[in-house]
Every structure is written in C-alpha cells, then in structure tokens.
C-alpha positions as CSV (number, residue, x, y, z in Angstrom):
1,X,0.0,0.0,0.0
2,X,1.0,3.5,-0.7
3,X,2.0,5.2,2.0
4,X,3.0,9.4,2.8
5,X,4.3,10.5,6.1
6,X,5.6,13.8,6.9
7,X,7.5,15.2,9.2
8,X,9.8,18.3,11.2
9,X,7.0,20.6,11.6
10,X,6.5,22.6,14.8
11,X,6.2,25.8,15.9
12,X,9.2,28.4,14.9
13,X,9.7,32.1,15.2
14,X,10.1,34.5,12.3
15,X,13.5,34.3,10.5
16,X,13.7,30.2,11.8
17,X,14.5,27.4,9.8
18,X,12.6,24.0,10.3
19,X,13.1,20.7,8.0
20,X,10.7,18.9,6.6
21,X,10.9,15.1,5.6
22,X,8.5,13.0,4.0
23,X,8.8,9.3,4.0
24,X,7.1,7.0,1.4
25,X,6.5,3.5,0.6
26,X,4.6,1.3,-1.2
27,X,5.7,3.0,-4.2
28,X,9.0,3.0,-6.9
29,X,9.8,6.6,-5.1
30,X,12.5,7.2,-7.4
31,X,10.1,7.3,-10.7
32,X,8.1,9.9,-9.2
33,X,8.1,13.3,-9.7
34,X,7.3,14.6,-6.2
35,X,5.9,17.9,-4.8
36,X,5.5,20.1,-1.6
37,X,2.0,21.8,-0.7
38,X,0.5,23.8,1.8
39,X,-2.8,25.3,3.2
40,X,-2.3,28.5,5.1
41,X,-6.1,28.6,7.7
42,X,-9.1,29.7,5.0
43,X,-6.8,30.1,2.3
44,X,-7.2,27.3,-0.5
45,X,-3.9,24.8,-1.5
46,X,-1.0,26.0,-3.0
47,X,1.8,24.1,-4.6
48,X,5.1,25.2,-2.3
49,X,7.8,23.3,-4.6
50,X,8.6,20.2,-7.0
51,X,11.9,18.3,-8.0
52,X,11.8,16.0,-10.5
53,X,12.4,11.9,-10.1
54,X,16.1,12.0,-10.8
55,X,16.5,15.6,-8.5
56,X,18.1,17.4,-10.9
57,X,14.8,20.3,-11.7
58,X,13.5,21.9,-9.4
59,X,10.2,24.7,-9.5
60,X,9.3,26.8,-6.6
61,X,6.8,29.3,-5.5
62,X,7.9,33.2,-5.8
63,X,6.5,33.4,-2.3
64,X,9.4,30.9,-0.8
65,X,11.6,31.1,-3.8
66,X,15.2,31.7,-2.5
67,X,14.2,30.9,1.1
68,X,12.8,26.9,0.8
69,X,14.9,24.3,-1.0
70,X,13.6,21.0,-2.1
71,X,15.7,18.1,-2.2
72,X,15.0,14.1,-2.5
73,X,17.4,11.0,-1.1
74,X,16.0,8.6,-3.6
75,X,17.8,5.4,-1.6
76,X,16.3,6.5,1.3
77,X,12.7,6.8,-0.4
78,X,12.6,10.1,1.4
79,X,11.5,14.2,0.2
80,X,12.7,17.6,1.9
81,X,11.9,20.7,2.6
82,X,14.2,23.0,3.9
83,X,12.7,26.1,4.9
84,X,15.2,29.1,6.1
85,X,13.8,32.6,6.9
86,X,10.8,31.8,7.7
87,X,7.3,34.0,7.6
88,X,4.2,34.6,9.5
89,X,2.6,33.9,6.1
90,X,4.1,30.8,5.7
91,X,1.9,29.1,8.7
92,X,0.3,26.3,6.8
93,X,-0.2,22.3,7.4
94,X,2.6,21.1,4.9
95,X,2.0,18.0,2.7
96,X,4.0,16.1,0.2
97,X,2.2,14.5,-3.3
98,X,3.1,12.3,-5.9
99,X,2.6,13.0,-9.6
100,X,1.2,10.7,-11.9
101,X,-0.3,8.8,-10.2
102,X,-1.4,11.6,-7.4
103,X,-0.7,10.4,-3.9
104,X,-1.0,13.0,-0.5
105,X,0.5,12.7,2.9
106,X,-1.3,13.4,6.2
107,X,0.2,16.7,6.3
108,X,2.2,18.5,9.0
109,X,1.9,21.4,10.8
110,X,4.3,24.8,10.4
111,X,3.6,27.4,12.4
112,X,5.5,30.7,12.8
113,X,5.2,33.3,15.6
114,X,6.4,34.7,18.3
C-alpha cells in the first residue's frame, strides 16, 4: 500500500529554519516526480515546490523562492523541505504528493510566531 508521512513541523519564530521530511513506501519513489504543498487557515492549497524523479529540476513558488529548498534522497525513499527565513505567512499544514499517479501525505503542521 501506498503510503506518505511527513514530518519536522512545529512551531518556529520568524527568520527560523525548520526541516521537513517526508517518507514513502509502497511506491517505486525514485520514478516519481514529487511535490510540496501547503494550506495556510481559509486560504485554498498551493503548490510550495517540486523536483523531479532523478532531482536534478527543481520549481518553486515566488513566495518561498530563495528561502525553501527542495531536495530528494532517492535510496532513502525520502523528500525535503528545507525552509530558512521563515514568515508569519508561511503558517500552513505542509503536505508532500506524488505526480502521476497523485498520492497526498497526512500533512504536517508549520507554524510561525512569536
């Protein structure tokens, strides 16, 4: 069975870094071209940041572009997000997604305050 599970988020203050990991199985992970979501509270979901199967392309948002970096450790079956100088506007449940065919994670929550 195919299976998503994030995690690394928590609660950080503005200008923080947090981590975000995202294990699968069930699934050839490194065939996948894999993706990074959020929902921010009554805001609809946004695609964050995607890296191709071999992790070579990557395509982010030009709200986090230059702050978040995705990366994948295809042996490992395993997707990050690193996320340095963090927002107040980036506050969102985090989830990870597989392309073709779509798969989500449970999501996992980033919040930043102080």
């Amino acid at each position: 069975q195919v299976q998503l599970v994030e995690s690394g988020g928590g609660l950080v203050q503005p200008g923080g870094s947090l981590r975000l990991s995202c294990a699968a199985s069930g699934i050839a992970f490194s065939i996948y071209v894999m993706g990074w979501y959020r929902q921010a509270p009554g805001k609809q979901r946004e695609l964050v940041a995607r890296i191709s199967s071999d992790g070579f392309t990557d395509y982010y948002a030009d709200s986090v572009k230059g702050r978040f970096t995705i990366a994948r450790d295809n042996a490992k079956r395993t997707l990050y997000l690193q996320m340095n100088s963090l927002k107040v506007e980036d506050t969102a449940v985090y989830y990870c997604r597989t392309m073709a065919p779509t798969y989500w994670g449970q999501g996992t929550q980033v919040t930043v305050s102080s």
